[in-house]
C-alpha positions as CSV (number, residue, x, y, z in Angstrom):
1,X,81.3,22.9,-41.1
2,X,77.9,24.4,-40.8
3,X,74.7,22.4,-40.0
4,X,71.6,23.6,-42.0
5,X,68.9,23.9,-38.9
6,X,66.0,20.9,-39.2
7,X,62.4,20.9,-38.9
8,X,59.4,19.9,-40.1
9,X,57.0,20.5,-43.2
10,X,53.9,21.4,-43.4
11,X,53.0,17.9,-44.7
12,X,53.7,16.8,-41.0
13,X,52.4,19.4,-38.6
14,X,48.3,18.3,-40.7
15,X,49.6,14.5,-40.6
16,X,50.3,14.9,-36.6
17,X,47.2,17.2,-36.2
18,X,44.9,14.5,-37.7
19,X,46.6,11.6,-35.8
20,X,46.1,13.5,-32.3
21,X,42.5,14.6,-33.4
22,X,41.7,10.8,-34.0
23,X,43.4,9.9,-30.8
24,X,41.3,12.5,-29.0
25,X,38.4,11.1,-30.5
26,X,38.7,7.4,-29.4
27,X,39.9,8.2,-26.2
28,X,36.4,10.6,-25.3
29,X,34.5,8.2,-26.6
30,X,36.2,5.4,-24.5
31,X,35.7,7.6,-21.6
32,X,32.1,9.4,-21.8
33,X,30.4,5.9,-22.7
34,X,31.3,4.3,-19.3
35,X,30.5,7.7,-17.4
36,X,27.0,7.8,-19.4
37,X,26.0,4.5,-19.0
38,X,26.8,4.7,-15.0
39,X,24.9,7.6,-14.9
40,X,22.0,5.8,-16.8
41,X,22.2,2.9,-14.2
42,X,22.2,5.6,-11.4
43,X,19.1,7.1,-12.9
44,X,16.7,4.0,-13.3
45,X,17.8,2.4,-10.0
46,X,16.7,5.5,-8.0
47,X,13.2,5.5,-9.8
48,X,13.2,1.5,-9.4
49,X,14.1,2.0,-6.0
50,X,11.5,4.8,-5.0
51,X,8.7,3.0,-6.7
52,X,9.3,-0.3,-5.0
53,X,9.7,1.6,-1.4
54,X,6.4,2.9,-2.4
55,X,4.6,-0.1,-3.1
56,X,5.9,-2.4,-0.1
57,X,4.1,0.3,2.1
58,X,1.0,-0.4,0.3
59,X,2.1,-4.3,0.3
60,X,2.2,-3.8,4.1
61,X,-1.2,-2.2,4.8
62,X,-3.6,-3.9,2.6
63,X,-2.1,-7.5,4.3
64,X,-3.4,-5.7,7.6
65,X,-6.4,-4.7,5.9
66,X,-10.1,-6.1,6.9
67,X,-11.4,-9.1,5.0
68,X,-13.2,-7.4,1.9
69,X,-12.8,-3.6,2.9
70,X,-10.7,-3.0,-0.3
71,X,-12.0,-0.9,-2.6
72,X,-11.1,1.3,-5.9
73,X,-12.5,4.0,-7.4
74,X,-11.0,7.0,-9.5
75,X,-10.8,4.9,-12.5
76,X,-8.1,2.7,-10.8
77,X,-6.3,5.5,-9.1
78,X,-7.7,5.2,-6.1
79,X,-7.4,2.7,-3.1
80,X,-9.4,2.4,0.2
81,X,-8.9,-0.1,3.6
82,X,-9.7,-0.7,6.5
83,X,-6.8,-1.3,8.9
84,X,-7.0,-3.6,11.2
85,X,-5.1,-3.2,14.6
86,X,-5.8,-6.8,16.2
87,X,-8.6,-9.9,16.5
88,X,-9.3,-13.1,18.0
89,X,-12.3,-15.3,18.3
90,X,-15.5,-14.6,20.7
91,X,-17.4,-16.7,22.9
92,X,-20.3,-18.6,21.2
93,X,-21.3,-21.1,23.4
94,X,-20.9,-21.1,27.3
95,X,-18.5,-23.8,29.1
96,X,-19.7,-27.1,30.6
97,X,-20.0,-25.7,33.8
98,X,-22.0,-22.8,32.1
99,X,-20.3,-20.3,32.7
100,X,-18.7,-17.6,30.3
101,X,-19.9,-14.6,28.6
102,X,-21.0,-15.3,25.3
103,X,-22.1,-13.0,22.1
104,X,-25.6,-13.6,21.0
105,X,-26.5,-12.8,17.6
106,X,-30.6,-13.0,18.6
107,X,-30.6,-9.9,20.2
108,X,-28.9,-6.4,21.4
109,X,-25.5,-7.7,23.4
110,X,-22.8,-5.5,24.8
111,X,-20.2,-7.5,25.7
112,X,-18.4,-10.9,25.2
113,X,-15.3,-13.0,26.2
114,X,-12.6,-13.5,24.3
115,X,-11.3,-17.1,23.2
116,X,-7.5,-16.5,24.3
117,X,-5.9,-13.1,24.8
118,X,-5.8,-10.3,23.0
119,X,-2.4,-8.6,22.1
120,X,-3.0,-5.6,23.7
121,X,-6.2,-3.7,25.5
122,X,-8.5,-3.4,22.5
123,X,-9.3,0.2,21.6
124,X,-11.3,1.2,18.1
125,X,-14.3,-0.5,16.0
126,X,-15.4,-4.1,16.4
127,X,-16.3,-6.0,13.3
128,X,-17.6,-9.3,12.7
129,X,-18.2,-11.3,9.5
130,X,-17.9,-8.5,7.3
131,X,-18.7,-9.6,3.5
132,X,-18.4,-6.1,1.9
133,X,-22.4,-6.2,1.5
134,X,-25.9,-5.1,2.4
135,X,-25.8,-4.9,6.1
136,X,-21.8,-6.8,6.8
137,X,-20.4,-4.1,5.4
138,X,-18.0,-2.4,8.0
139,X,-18.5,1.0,5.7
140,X,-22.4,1.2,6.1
141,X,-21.7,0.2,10.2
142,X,-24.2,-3.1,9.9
143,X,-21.6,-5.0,11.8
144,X,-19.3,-2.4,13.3
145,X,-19.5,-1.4,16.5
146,X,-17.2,0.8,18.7
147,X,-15.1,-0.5,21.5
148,X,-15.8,0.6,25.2
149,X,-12.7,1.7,27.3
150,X,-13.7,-0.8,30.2
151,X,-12.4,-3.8,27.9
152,X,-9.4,-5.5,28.8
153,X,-7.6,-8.3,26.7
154,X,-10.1,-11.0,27.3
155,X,-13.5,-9.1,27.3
156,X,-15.1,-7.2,24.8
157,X,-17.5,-4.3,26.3
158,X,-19.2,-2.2,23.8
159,X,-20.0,1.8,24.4
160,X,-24.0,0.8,22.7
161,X,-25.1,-2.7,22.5
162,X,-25.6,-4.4,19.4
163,X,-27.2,-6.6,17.3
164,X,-24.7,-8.2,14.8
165,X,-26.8,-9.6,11.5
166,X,-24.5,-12.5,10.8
167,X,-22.0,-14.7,12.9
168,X,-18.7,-15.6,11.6
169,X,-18.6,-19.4,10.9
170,X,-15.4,-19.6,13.0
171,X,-16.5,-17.0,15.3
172,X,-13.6,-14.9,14.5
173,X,-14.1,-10.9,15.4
174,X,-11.5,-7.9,14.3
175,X,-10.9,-5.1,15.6
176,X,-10.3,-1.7,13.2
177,X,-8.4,1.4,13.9
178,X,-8.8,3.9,10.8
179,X,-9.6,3.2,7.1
180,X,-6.4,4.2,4.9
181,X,-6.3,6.0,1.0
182,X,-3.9,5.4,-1.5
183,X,-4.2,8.1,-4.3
184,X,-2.5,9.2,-7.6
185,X,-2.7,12.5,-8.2
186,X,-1.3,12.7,-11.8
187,X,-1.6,16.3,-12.1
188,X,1.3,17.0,-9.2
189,X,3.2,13.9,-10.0
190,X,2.6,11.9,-6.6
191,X,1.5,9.1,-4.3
192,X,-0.1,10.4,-1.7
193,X,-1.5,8.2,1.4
194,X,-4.1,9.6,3.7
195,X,-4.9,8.4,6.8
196,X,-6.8,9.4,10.3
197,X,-10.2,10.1,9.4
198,X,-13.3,9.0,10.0
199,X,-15.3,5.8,8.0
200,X,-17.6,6.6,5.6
201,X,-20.6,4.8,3.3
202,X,-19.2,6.5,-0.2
203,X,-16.0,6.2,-1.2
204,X,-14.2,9.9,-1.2
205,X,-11.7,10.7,-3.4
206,X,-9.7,12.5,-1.4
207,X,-11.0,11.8,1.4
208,X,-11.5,15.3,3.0
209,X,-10.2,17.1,6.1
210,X,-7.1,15.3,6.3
211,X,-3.8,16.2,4.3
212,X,-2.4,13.2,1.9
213,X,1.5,12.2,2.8
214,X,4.0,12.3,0.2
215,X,5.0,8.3,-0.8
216,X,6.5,8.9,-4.5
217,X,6.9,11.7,-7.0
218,X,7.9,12.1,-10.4
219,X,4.7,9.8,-11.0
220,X,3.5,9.6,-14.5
221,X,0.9,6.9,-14.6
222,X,-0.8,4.4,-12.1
223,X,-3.3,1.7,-12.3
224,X,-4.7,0.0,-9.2
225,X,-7.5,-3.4,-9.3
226,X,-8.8,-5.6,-6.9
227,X,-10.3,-9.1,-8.0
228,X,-12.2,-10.2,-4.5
229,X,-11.8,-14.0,-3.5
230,X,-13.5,-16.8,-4.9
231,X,-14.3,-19.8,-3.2
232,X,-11.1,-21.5,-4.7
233,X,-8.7,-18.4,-4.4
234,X,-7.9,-15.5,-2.1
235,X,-8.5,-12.0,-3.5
236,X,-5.2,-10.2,-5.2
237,X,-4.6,-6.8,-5.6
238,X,-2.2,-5.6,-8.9
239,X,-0.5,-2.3,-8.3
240,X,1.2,-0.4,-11.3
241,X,3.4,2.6,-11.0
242,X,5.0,4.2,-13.7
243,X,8.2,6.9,-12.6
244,X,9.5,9.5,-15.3
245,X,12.5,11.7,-14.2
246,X,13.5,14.5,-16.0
247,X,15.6,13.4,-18.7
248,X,12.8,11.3,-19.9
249,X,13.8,8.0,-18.3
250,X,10.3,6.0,-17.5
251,X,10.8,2.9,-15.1
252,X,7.1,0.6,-14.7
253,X,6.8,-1.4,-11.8
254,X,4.1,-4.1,-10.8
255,X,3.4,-5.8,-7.8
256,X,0.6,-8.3,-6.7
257,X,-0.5,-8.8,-3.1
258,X,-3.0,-11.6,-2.4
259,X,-5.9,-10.8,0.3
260,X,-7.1,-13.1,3.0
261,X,-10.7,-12.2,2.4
262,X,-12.2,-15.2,5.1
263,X,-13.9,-13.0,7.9
């Protein structure tokens, strides 16, 4: 006997096509979502992650800032300091045997003990009771003066004597290094911090002769404020950042820092 030879009609091949094509579809859908939504995940965690690096820099150096040295300009953009390297508290009175070295705030003095020790040699600007104002304002030099290289840890020498206009009510002195700039430049897309020149009256923006160091790119927006202390509150400091990356992913962060603005 003969076998006829099988196979299939045509019927089947387009049923079978269709099944596999519907297969195919669930599976790449099943797939690519998971893939996609890592990738997402990925994406907003590196701009999270590169906008909070950012800000707990700033975070660090306006909590080492001078009492009321913050200030913004640029329409929020910009942010200025002065860092502060140590401080301690001066000598106002002299010791029951009368001895000791102290500052007098009645006339032109050039050196001081200090209450305690120091942490290290002092080197840099000495400031005392600085209100951000008229003539204690470290900026405008009313009650900044610069450090002599004959100080050790527990007396302040001055290269000029001076005569500071106000003593701190808990005789409390700091000692600066360098003011620092945070800036947005929204035209390149970064954070740039500048640091390493000299103290000035006016606010610059950029401060000129020194190059700004990369913090964060792919910067879109930023917004900086400072509210100064009150006599029931410290002062606070709200930073915004805004990243974009390329695929048009936009991540916001904000972080407050509150200011210790007693002098």
């Amino acid at each position: 006997m003969h076998h006829a030879q099988q196979g299939f009609t045509l019927i089947e091949l387009i049923t079978v096509i269709v099944i596999i094509g519907i297969m195919a579809t669930m599976t790449t859908d099943i797939i690519t979502l998971p893939i996609n939504s890592y990738l997402d995940l990925q994406r907003r965690s590196t701009l999270v992650d590169n906008a909070e690096t950012a800000l707990r820099l700033m975070q660090r150096d306006i909590r080492s800032a001078l009492p009321n040295s913050i200030r913004v300009t640029g329409g929020g953009t910009t942010l200025e300091l002065l860092h502060t390297l140590d401080g301690g508290r001066y000598r106002a009175k002299p010791a029951n045997d009368g001895s000791g070295n102290i500052l007098d705030f009645t006339t032109t003095d050039s050196s001081f003990d200090v209450i305690g020790n120091l942490h290290s040699v002092p080197q840099g600007e000495l400031v005392i009771y600085n209100l951000g104002q008229l003539s204690a304002d470290a900026y405008n030099g009313g009650n900044r003066a610069t450090i002599s290289n004959s100080s050790t840890q527990t007396l302040i020498n001055l290269s000029v004597g001076k005569k500071f206009p106000l003593p701190s009510p808990q005789q409390r002195f700091f000692i600066v290094d360098m003011p620092i700039t945070y800036r947005c430049n929204l035209k390149t897309g970064e954070l740039l911090r500048y640091s390493d020149y000299s103290i000035s009256p006016t606010q610059a923006d950029p401060p000129s002769g020194v190059t700004g160091q990369l913090q964060v790119n792919q910067l879109s927006a930023c917004s900086f404020a400072y509210t100064a202390a009150t006599a029931t509150r410290s002062g606070l400091v709200t930073l915004q950042l805004s990243l974009t990356d390329t695929a048009g992913e936009t991540n916001r962060l904000l972080h407050q820092v509150h200011v210790d603005n007693a002098p």
